[in-house]
Structures are given as C-alpha cells and as structure tokens.
N, C-alpha and C positions, 0 to 999 in steps of 0.2 A: 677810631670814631667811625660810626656807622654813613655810609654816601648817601645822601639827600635821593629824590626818588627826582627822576627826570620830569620835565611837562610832559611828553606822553605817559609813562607811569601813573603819574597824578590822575590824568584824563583818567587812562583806562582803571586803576581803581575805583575812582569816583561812577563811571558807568558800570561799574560791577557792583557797586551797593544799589542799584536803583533794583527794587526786585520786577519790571517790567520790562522787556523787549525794548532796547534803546538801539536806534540806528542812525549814524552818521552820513548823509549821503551829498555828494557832488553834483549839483544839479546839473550841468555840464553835460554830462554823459548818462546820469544819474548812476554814479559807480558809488558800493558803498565803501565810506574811508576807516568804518571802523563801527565797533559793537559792543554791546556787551553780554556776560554771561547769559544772561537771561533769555538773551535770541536763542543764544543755541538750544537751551532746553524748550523754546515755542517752537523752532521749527528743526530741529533736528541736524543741523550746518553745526561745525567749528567756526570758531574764528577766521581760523586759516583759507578755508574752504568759503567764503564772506568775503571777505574785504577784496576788493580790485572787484568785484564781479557786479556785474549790472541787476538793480533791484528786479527785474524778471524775473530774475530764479529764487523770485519767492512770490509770483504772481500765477493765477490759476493757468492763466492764456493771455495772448497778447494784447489779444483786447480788454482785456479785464487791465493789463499793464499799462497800456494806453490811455485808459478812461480814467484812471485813478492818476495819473500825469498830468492830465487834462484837467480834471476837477482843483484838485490841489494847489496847479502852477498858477490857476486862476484867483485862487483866493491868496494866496502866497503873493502876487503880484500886486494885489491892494494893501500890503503891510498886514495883513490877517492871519490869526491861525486856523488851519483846516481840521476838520475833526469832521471826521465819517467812519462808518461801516464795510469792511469790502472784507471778499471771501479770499485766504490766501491758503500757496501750497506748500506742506511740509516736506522735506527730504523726500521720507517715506512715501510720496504722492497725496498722503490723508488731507483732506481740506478743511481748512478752520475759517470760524467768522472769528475778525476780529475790527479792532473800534483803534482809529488811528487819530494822533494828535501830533501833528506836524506844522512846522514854526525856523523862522528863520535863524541860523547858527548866532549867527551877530548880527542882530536888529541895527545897530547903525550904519550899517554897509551892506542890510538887505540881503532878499533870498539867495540871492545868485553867489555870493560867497559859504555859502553852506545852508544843509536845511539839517535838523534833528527831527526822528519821526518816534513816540514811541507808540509802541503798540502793546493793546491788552486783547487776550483771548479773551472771548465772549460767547467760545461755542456754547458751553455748558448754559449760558443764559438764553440763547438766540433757538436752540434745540426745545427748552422748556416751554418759551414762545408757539413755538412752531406744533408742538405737542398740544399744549393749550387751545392755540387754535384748531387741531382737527380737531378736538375734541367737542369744543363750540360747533363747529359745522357739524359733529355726527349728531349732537343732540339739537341743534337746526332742523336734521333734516326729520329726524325722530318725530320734538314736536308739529312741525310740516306736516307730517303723516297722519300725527293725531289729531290735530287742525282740521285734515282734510275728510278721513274716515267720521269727525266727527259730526261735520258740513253737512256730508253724503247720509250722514242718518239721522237727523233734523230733516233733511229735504225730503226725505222719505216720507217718514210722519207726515210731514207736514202737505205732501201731497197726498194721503190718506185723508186729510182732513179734509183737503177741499173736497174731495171727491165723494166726503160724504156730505159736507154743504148742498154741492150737486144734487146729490138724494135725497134731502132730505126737502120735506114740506110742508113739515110746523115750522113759523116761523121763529118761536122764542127757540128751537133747538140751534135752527140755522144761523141765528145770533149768537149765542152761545160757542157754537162752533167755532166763528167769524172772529170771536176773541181771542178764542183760544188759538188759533190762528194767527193772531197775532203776536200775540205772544212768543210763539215758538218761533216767529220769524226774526224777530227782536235778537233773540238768544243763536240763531244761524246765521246774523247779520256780521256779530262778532264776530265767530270763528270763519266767515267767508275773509271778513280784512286780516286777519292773521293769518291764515291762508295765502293770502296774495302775497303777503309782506315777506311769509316763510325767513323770520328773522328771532333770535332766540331773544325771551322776553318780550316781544315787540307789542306796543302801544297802540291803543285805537285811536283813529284819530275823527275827532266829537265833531268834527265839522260835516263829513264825509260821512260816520253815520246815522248822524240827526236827519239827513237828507235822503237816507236808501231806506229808514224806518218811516219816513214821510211818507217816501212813495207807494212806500209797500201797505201802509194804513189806506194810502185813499185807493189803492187798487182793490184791497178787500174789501170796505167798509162803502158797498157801491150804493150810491143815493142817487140815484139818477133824475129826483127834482131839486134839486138842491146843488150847485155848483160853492165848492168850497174849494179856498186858497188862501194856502201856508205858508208863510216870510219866515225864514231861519235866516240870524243874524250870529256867527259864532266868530272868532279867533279862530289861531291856529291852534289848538289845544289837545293833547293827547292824555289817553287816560288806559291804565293798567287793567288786565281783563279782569283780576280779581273784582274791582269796581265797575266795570263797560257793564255784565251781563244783569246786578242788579240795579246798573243805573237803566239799561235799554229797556227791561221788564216796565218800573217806572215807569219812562216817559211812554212809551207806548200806553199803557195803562188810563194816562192823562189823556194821551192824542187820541184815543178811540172812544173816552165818556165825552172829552169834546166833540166829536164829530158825529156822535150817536144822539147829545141829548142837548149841545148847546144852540143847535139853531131851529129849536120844535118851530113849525107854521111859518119859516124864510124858506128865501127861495136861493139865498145865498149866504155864506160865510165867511170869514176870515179867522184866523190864526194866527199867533205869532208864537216865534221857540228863540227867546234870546241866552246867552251863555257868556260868561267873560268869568275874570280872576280880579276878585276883589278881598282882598285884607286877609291874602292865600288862600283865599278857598273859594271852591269854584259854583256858581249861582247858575240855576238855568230856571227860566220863567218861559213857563206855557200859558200864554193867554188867548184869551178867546174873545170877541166882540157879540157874544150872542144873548141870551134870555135873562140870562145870571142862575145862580141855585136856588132851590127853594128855602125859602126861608126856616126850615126846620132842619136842614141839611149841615151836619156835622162831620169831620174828620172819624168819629166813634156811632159814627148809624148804625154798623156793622155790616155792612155791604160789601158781598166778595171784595168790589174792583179796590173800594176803599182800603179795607182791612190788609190788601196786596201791596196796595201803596204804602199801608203805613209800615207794615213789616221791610221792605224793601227799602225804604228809607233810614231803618233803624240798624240793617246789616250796613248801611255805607254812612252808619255815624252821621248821619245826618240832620236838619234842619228841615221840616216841611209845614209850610205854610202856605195861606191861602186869603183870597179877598173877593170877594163878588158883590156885584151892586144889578137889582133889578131891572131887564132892559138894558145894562152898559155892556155885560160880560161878567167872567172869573179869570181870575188868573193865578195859577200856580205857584211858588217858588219851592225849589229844594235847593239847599248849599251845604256843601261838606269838603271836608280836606283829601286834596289829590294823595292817593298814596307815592312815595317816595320812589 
C-alpha cells in the first residue's frame, strides 16, 4: 500500500500546481519558509537556494526592500490584503516589474503568524506601457512642433496684413483687410492654445478662447466714437480642433458684422456671447443690443460674411438661427453636437 503524502508534501504540491510565484514568508525576520516551482522559473533561485534566506535577495536594493516592508506591513496590520507594483531582482541581476498580492497565512491568528505573497510578472505589460507612453510623448512633441510652425505662419500673414491696412487708404479696402484679419486671427487663436497645452489631442478650451477672439475683434475693428462692451458668460467647456477652427471662423464672423453694423449713429454698445450644454449639444448665442437687421435681411442675401456663416455651420452639423427686432438688437444662435 502506497504511504500517504505528509502535510508538507501536501503543502508543497499544492504550491506547485499554482502556475504563479507563491512565496511563504516569516514576518519575523521576513525569512522565506518555503515556495513554489514557479518562483524559481520568475526569478532564477532553487528552492534550496530560497528558503532560510531573507526576501532581500529578491529586492532591487535595500530600499526598495524596506519600502515594500513598510507599505505592506501597513496594510497587512489593518487585516487587509496588499497588492502593488514593485520592481524585483532576478538571480541573473535582470530586473522585473512585478504585481504582488500579499495576505496573511492564517487570517484568524493574523499577519504575524505567516504572510503568503504571490507574484505575477508583468514586465511584458509594464514595457508595453512604458513603450506606448514614449511613443505618446514623441508624437506630443511632433504635434507641438506643428502647433507651433503652424502659429509662426498665421502670425506672419497675419502681420502682412496689418501692415497693409497701414497702407492702405481706401477705406472699403481697409475694411476688408480688417476682416480678413480677423479671420485669420480666429484660426491662429487655436493653434496658439494647443501650443500652450503641447498635449496629444488636446481640447480648446471655449471659455479662454471666446475671450482672446474678443479681444483680438475690438483691437482690430478700431471705432474710436463708439465705445463697445462685451459680457461672455461660458462653462467650463472644451471643444476638439476639428470643430474650434470652424467654430472660431463663425463667431468671429458674428462679432465683427456686430461691431461693424449693429450700433450705426450710437455712441455705445453692448454685446453679449452666452455658451452652455443643453440636451448634449452645445448653443452659443451672440447677441447684440443695437439697431436690429434690416428688414429685408436674410440668412440666403448672399453676402460673403453670411454665406461664411452658413457654410461653416453646416461643416459643424450644425443649427443656425437668428432673431432681430428693430431698435432692441439681433441675436445669434448656433448649436451642434460636441465631437467625442
């Protein structure tokens, strides 16, 4: 008749079917009492060459040994199991990340009668990680670059253009100019915040450039009888560039026939640029308190600025409407769905 298999026997087969690095340790000393197969093929030890020896000599450095004692014994001491990340060292010296789950031997008698730690490799995951991220950061820095070359040649233009407003001494040209000027400022506004942001994908944020396109309208569109002021009331709301540069073309578009035509024979003006998230999709209303439109004034006149508008609206899937009353004002709305 074949001999029964001993309780260590038992043990140590049962730790040899687990296919993951089991290690039995004495928290005492932290000496380990015992292992199974699968250690030795993570980190290169026998058995023999294991057991009695203190879990150090499978730690990078002492401080790496100490902190991982330290974290552990802390969560181990409020009856919890610990589970983290830490870098360990093979035989061989090779270094592996690995993800430990460590729990006391006998829950009714607490850590300090034994702890079981096992460990799984996770280099091959945490490499991938790590891979993935430089790769994120080279193409960071990439678009950063193009972000930035691209900033530097809008501002170009863009100071060609003033410099020909300067020279120039037809008015309707100068105006003309002035628009187009703004225009271009609109679409440099962008890539100046992603620029800044130098973040892969990175989001405009509509609060921040409702307010740089503000400023940049009343610094060009100079009236010097006429004092006008503009209330933007937005959230915190971020919007993908694919939509910011024919949303900013838009509102600009809006904010310069407002400030060009809505306050004819005042000596002052107001504005308003409101923006919020309603029923998922995002509304911005340009209103104006001044003369209102003319009454024969249609969305289909065919008027560059309009026909700009309506195309630019219809690239952002959008909604654009309008309402004017003689003497109250006009006011704007366009609403369309944030892209994903």
């Amino acid at each position: 008749m074949e001999s029964l298999l001993t309780k260590d026997e038992m043990n140590s087969a049962i730790l040899d079917s687990i296919g993951e690095a089991v290690i039995i340790v004495d928290p005492a000393e932290r000496v380990i009492r015992n292992c199974n197969t699968a250690t030795k093929e993570l980190f290169g030890y026998s058995k023999s060459e294991l057991i009695g020896q203190k879990t150090s000599i499978l730690h990078v450095s002492p401080e790496h040994y100490k902190k991982f004692g330290e974290e552990s014994e802390k969560i181990l001491k409020r009856g919890e199991v610990y589970k983290g990340e830490f870098e360990m060292k093979r035989k061989d010296g090779k270094i592996i990340d690995t993800y430990h789950t460590v729990s006391s031997l006998h829950e009714e008698n607490g850590w300090k009668e034994g702890v079981v730690s096992v460990i799984r490799d996770i280099t091959e995951k945490k490499e991938a990680e790590r891979k993935l991220q430089r790769s994120l950061e080279e193409r960071s820095i990439l678009l950063s670059e193009m972000h930035h070359r691209v900033k530097n040649n809008l501002a170009i233009i863009a100071s060609l253009l003033y410099m020909q407003i300067e020279a120039s001494v037809d008015e309707n040209v100068i105006e003309s100019l002035k628009t187009s000027y703004c225009r271009l400022q609109s679409i440099a506004q962008v890539h100046e915040q992603l620029y800044k942001n130098a973040e892969l994908d990175a989001n405009i944020s509509l609060d921040q450039y409702l307010h740089q396109m503000a400023e940049s309208v009343d610094e060009t569109i100079i009236l010097p009888d006429k004092k006008i002021k503009i209330d933007i009331e937005c959230s915190y709301i971020t919007i993908q560039l694919i939509q910011a540069v024919p949303l900013g073309l838009l509102l600009s578009e809006l904010l310069v026939n407002a400030y060009k035509h809505a306050f004819k024979d005042r000596d002052e003006g107001h504005i308003e640029i409101s923006c919020g998230i309603t029923e998922g999709q995002l509304v911005i209303v340009i209103s104006d308190y001044g003369i209102g439109l003319p009454e024969d004034f249609s969305l289909d006149s065919g008027s560059i600025g309009m026909s700009i508008v309506q195309t630019l609206a219809e690239q952002l899937n959008g909604n654009l409407s309008y309402t004017s009353e003689t003497g109250e004002g006009t006011a704007f709305k366009i609403s369309f769905s944030l892209g994903e």
